[in-house]
Structures are given as structure tokens and as C-alpha cells.
C-alpha positions, 0 to 999 in steps of 0.5 A: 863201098861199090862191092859192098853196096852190091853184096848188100842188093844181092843179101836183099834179093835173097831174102825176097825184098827187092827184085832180081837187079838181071830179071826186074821186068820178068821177076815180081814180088808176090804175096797171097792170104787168104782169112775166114770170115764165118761169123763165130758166136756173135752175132747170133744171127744174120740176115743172108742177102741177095735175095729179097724174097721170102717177105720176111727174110733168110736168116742164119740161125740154126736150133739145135737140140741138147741135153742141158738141163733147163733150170741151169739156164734160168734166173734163180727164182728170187731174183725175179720174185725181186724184179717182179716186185720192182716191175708189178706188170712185168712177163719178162726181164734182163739187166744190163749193169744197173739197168733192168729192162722189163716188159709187159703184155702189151709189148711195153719195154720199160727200163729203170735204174736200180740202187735207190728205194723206188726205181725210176720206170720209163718207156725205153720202147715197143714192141708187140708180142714179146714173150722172152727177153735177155741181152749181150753185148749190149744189145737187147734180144727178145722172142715173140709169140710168132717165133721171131728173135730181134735185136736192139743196140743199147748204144745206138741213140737212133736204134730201132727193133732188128729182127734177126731170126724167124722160123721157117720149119727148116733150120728154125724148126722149133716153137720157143717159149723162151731164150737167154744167153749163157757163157756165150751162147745162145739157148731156146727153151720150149714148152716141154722144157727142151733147151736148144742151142742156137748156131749159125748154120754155115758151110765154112767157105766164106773168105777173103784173099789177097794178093799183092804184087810189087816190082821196083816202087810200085805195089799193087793189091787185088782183093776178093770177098765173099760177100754180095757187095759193099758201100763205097764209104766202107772200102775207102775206110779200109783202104785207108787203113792199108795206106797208113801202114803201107804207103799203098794208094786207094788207086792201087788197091781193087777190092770185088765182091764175088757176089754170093747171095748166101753171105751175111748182108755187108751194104745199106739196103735202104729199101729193103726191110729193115731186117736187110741193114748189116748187121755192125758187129759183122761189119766191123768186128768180122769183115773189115779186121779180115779184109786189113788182116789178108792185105797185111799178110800178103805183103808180108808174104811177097817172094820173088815170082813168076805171074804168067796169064791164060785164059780158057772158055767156060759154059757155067753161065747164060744171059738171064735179062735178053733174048737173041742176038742181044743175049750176049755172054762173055764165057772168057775164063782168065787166070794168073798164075802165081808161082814162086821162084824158090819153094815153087808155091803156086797161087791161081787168081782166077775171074769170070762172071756169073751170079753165084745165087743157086739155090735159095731152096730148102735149107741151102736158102738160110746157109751161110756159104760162098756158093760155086766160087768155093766149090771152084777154089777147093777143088783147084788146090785138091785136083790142080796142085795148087796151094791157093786159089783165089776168085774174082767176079766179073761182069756178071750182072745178066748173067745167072748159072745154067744149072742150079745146083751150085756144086755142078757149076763149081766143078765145071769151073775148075774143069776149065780153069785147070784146062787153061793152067795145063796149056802154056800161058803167057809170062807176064814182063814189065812194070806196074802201074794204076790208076782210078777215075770216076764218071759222074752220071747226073741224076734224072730226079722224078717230081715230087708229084710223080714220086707221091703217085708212084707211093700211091699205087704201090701203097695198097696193103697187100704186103707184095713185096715188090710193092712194099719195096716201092713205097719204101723207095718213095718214102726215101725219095720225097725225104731227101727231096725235103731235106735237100739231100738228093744225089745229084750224080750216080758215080761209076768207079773205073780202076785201071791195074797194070801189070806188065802186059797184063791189063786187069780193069775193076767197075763198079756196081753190078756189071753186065756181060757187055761191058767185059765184051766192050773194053776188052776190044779196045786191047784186040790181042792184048791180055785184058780183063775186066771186073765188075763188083769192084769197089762199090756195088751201088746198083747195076751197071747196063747197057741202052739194051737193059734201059730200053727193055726196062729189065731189071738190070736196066729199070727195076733193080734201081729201086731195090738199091734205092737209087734217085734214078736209073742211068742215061741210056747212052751209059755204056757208050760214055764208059767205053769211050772215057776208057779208050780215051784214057788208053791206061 
């Protein structure tokens, strides 16, 4: 029995399902995977985030010119000789099963169910300047004479008109008298008659990617997305679809936002326009099935390998918010390096922080892209005899690139992440351990009478979008301060991965550089890193140095994120302390 319990272990060792019984603190199991998560035909159109400037939003879609022919695409004329006799008023209908939703020139959208003799007509809602309208999906889409598109979700009983698409003489470039749906596809058709097709115009780098190490019991997942951030409640949802097929616990699994501000809007930005919201059919359709499907994979994919950690300097960023000796920048460049024990299959994981926000100019503004941490990542598996790379963000939040042109910054990345994987790093040896905690920072709530006077100033029918952003705020406010809703605390997520001398810890919301600088002198000589992003991207994460200047990180930005307050000024001291006196 002893000889073939043993002979058992050996076959499984093989076959990459346990550790070596001779190299258990030197050889772990890994697994890398990596997904796109490029919106395909639907939605049409998506509202880029990041950046809350033009006033009337980035939008995704593209027109294209083709040769199909118009009349292809249009309803035959008795049907709507049949529904303009149904709806007398009536400049543009669409059926949806039994229902024909039609509208008049006063932006009445008025719906009715067909079979009987006289159909029922009630106003369904309003919208002003409609000139066309279709649907899909269950979703309303209508076109205005001021050549914006927007939608409406028929089974949202809470639904409001979305705009989704707007013209901006460059990837929307065509004036449209009409558009309508056809085998999946979405087509414009102008006054000459010219049917264009609408894409969305992306560049093909938005991922995901995973890598999920094990050694004895434990499992830890790390997790970067393309995307400019994520609510809390949504991550836990996918953290607990990993537990229930995996056992993985919510503490075991860091998922980070790389930050790009050309991805699709993933969070609830509740003083934004409501054009800003993120857009379900993304969210959940795209997204989330992407970020279960790459954590799913790279545990399948776990082989007995190598990590090893290095860590080089970078000069791609600078602090944006301070100026002199309070202008710190960590430029530290950490990576793990991956390596398979049998095929030789290398992965580099690699972090640093800055914002990837360059730039929102010219037709770069309204493309979908992951920005410089792509360019970083194709440039590692063509040039560094990788076969995966993978990017993770971290305290970032001050921090904006030195040169504008995001393709100049990714390739002086990749510069330095290749110089850090030619020199010897150090092999990672021990077990696996993790933890999460949270600090709940309380709420320094204003008055109502301070919250209607701040309405007041901003209220001033300017349309600044500054001002506008603070009216919403303040409606957002006196709401929750009316229903008892306010928050009474800003928590901060503090997740702690180690993996044998390697310490990785992920924070949440938007993370200045000093945060990095701080935790990582808790460790002086040990192999530490910090991640921002990680989680939950609620607001910013500053320093007194922030709070005291009132910079954007420190003072504006809260109201962009709808917060009920900015955080105490002694912030980073609490973090820093509960992190050393927790010692993980």
C-alpha cells in the first residue's frame, strides 16, 4: 500500500496536479489566461469613460460607408401605410412582438398592443427631436434631428432615454435621416439615400488576464482588466462565482483595473450624465462572463513552475497634483516572472503606476483601447520571448504619463520591463497565504443647509460641466440625507497576497504614488508591492498632502465619484499604521 500511495503522488506530480513532495516551497502551480473583452455587435455603442469632458460624451461608434442598397433596409411600404393608419400622428414606428411603439412630432412616444379592432394607444414616454426609430433586443433606439442615437430598455420598469451615440465630425461624421436594425447590424441612411453601417471603432487590445498559483492547499488568483474601474458589489458577484466552482475565497482573489480611460464605462458614475451609466448588456454579457471565463482557465491551466521577482525603474510617469518635494513618483517596475518547468512557457506579470489617459484628442478620443499597458504587453511577447504578459496598476492615482503619445510611453515600458527580465531575479520559495481587511473611514457629512447653498452657486444654467457635475451631486445628497440612505462610512479594502517572499498588496479606490512609497518601507529589503485600483474604484485614495492643497485627488474628484465626503486628513497615516500593525 506505502509503494503505491507513493507511485500514485509521482503519476500526479506529472500530470501537474500537485506540487513536487522534494521542491514544495520552490516549485508552485501556475496558470495564466488571458480573454478579449472588445464589445462585438452589441451593444452598438458605448460611452468611453474616464474622462467627463466633451459635456456631451465619447462615444464608441463608428459609420461606415457601404453599397447596400437603401430600400433593403426599409419597412415595405404597406406595413406602414397599415401603421400609419393605426397611429394617424405618427413620423416613425417599430414592433416589438405585439407592440407598436410609434412617435409624433412632438417627441410623444406612444405604444399599443395589436390584434384587436382599435389598439389601445398610451404614452409609453418623451423624447424631443425624434426622427427615426427601431429596436433590438428589447431596447428602443431612436435618432434625433441634432444626430444623437439613444436607447431604452423595455424591460427596466425604472428605464430612462440613454443617449448612446452623438456626432463629433470625426468617427461620427455623417448627418442621418434614419437608422434601423437589420441581421444584427446597425445601419444609418442619409438624405442622399447612402446607408452606412455602424461599428464600433476599437483598436483590439481591451483584455483580461489571470494567473492562478497554488502551492499545497492554498490557491491565490491575481486579476488585471482593462477597464477604468468597478463597483464593489460587482466584483464580489464574481468572486463568488469563482467560490462556488472553485472553493477560492473572496480574500484570495485580487482583481485591478488598469485604469484606461478609453475602455467602455464599467461603474456607476452617479454624478456623471446619465449617458456615463455602463451600459448592462456590457457589463454583464461581456465583462463579467470574460473575467469567470479567464479565472476558470488559468486554474485549469496551473503547471509545476518557476516564479522568480525582479524589479527595475521606469521614467514613463510624473506626479500631475504637487509640485517640489511633495512631487513624489515611485518609478519602481516590478515583475514576476512565470516559467514553466516542462515546456519553458514564460508569463511576466508586470506593475507600476500611472494613469493610461493619453490621449483624449482626435479620433484616439472615441477608440476603444487599453492604451499604453497594451502596447507594453505586445511589444513583451514579440521582443522578450514571452508568451504572455500581463499588467497590473498601481498607485497611480497622481500620476499621468510624460509623454503624450501612449504608443512612446508603452514601448519605454517594455524597455524597462525587458532590462529587469535580463538580470537575475530572485526565485520565489515558500507557502501561500492571504488575507483582506477593510478600514472604515467615517463620513464627514455637510448640512443640508451647506449642500442647498452649494446647489445654489452651481445651479447657474451655464451648462459647465464642472457646475452641472455639482448640482447633480447635491441632488444625490439632499436625496439620501431625505431617505436616510447616507453612507455612514467610506471604506478602504486592504488585501494582503503572499507568495513565499513575495508580498503583493492590492487598495482600493484610486491610490496615490505615496502609498506605494509608504507600505513598502514597512518591508525595508523584502520583495514588496503595492496595487492600487484593486477591488473597488470608489474615488481617490490621497494623502493630508492632497486634502490640505485641495487637489483633485484630494478635494474635487469626491464629487465626480459622488461621495458623501472627502476622507480625514490623517488617511494615509491610519492606512500605513493598520497595515504595519497587522505585519501579513
Amino acid at each position: 500500500m506505502k509503494f503505491q500511495y507513493q507511485l500514485i503522488l509521482i503519476l500526479m506530480f506529472f500530470v501537474g496536479l500537485v506540487n513536487s513532495p522534494i521542491k514544495g516551497q520552490d516549485v508552485y502551480l501556475a496558470g495564466t489566461a488571458t480573454a478579449s473583452i472588445e464589445p462585438k455587435f452589441h451593444p452598438f455603442s458605448l460611452a468611453l469613460a474616464g474622462y467627463g469632458y466633451p459635456r456631451g460624451g465619447r462615444f464608441s461608434l463608428e459609420w461606415i460607408r457601404t453599397d447596400v442598397n437603401f430600400k433593403s433596409l426599409i419597412s415595405s411600404s404597406k406595413q406602414l401605410q397599415k401603421w400609419r393608419k393605426l397611429a394617424p400622428n405618427g413620423i416613425a414606428f417599430t414592433k416589438v412582438k405585439r407592440t407598436i411603439y410609434a412617435v409624433d412630432q412632438n417627441g410623444n412616444i406612444n405604444s399599443a398592443v395589436v390584434g384587436g379592432k382599435s389598439p389601445l394607444w398610451k404614452l409609453h414616454s418623451k423624447l424631443e427631436g425624434v426622427i427615426s426609430l427601431t429596436n433590438y433586443k428589447g431596447r428602443l433606439l431612436v435618432l434625433t434631428a441634432n444626430d444623437e442615437i439613444f436607447r431604452y430598455n423595455l424591460d427596466n420598469n425604472n428605464a430612462t432615454w440613454i443617449k448612446i451615440a452623438k456626432f463629433n465630425g470625426l468617427t461620427y461624421d455623417v448627418h442621418l435621416k434614419a437608422i434601423t436594425v437589420v441581421k444584427d447590424k446597425l445601419y444609418g441612411v442619409d438624405a442622399n439615400n447612402v446607408v452606412f453601417e455602424g461599428q464600433q471603432r476599437m483598436d483590439g487590445t481591451l483584455a483580461v488576464s489571470a494567473v492562478a498559483i497554488s502551492a499545497g492547499q492554498e490557491t491565490v488568483v491575481i486579476v488585471g482588466a482593462d477597464v477604468c474601474g468597478f463597483n464593489q458589489d460587482f466584483i464580489a458577484k464574481v468572486k463568488q462565482e469563482i467560490y462556488k466552482k472553485h472553493q477560492i475565497l473572496p480574500s484570495a482573489i485580487l482583481i485591478n483595473a488598469s485604469h484606461t480611460h478609453f475602455a467602455p464605462s464599467t461603474q456607476d458614475w452617479t454624478t456623471w450624465g446619465t449617458h456615463q451609466l455602463p451600459d448592462s448588456a456590457y457589463l454583464n454579457n461581456v465583462l463579467k462572463p470574460a473575467l469567470i471565463s479567464v479565472i476558470n482557465s488559468a486554474m485549469k491551466n496551473r503547471k509545476p513552475s518557476m516564479l522568480s521577482f525582479g524589479r527595475g525603474k521606469t521614467a514613463i510617469g510624473k506626479n500631475r497634483s504637487l509640485e517640489g518635494a511633495a512631487a513624489t513618483y515611485d518609478n519602481d517596475v516590478d515583475v514576476l516572472n512565470i516559467e514553466r518547468n516542462k515546456d519553458k512557457q514564460k508569463t511576466a506579470l508586470f506593475l507600476t503606476g500611472c494613469h493610461p489617459v493619453f490621449k483624449n484628442d482626435g479620433t484616439e478620443g472615441f477608440t476603444l483601447s487599453a492604451n499604453y499597458p497594451a502596447v507594453t504587453r505586445n511589444l513583451l511577447k514579440q521582443e522578450a520571448v514571452l508568451d504572455e504578459a500581463m499588467f497590473i496598476q498601481g498607485c497611480g492615482g497622481d500620476i499621468n504619463p510624460v509623454s503624450s503619445d501612449y504608443k512612446q510611453t508603452g514601448a519605454d515600458l517594455a524597455a524597462d520591463v525587458k532590462g529587469v527580465l535580463k538580470e537575475p531575479m530572485q526565485q520565489l520559495k515558500g507557502k501561500i497565504s492571504f488575507y483582506l481587511d477593510s478600514i472604515n473611514f467615517a463620513v464627514n457629512k455637510w448640512s443640508d443647509e451647506r449642500i442647498l447653498a452649494f446647489r445654489k452657486t452651481n445651479d447657474n444654467g451655464k451648462g459647465n460641466v464642472e457646475d452641472e457635475k455639482n448640482v447633480r451631486w447635491a441632488d444625490l445628497m439632499l436625496k439620501r440625507s431625505k431617505t436616510n440612505t447616507m453612507p455612514a462610512s467610506m471604506p478602504v479594502y486592504i488585501q494582503t497576497i503572499n507568495i513565499g517572499n513575495w508580498k503583493l498588496i492590492g487598495l482600493s479606490r484610486e491610490v496615490v504614488t505615496d502609498y506605494s512609497i509608504g507600505i513598502k518601507q514597512l518591508w525595508p529589503g523584502k520583495l514588496v508591492s503595492v496595487a492600487g485600483y484593486s477591488n473597488d474604484v470608489s474615488s481617490y485614495l490621497p494623502t493630508s498632502k492632497h486634502i490640505k492643497s485641495g487637489t483633485y485627488e484630494g478635494y474635487g474628484s469626491f464629487f465626480w465619484y459622488g461621495q458623501p465626503s472627502v476622507f480625514p486628513q490623517d488617511v494615509y497615516e491610519k492606512i500605513i499604521s493598520t497595515i504595519k500593525s497587522q505585519n501579513h
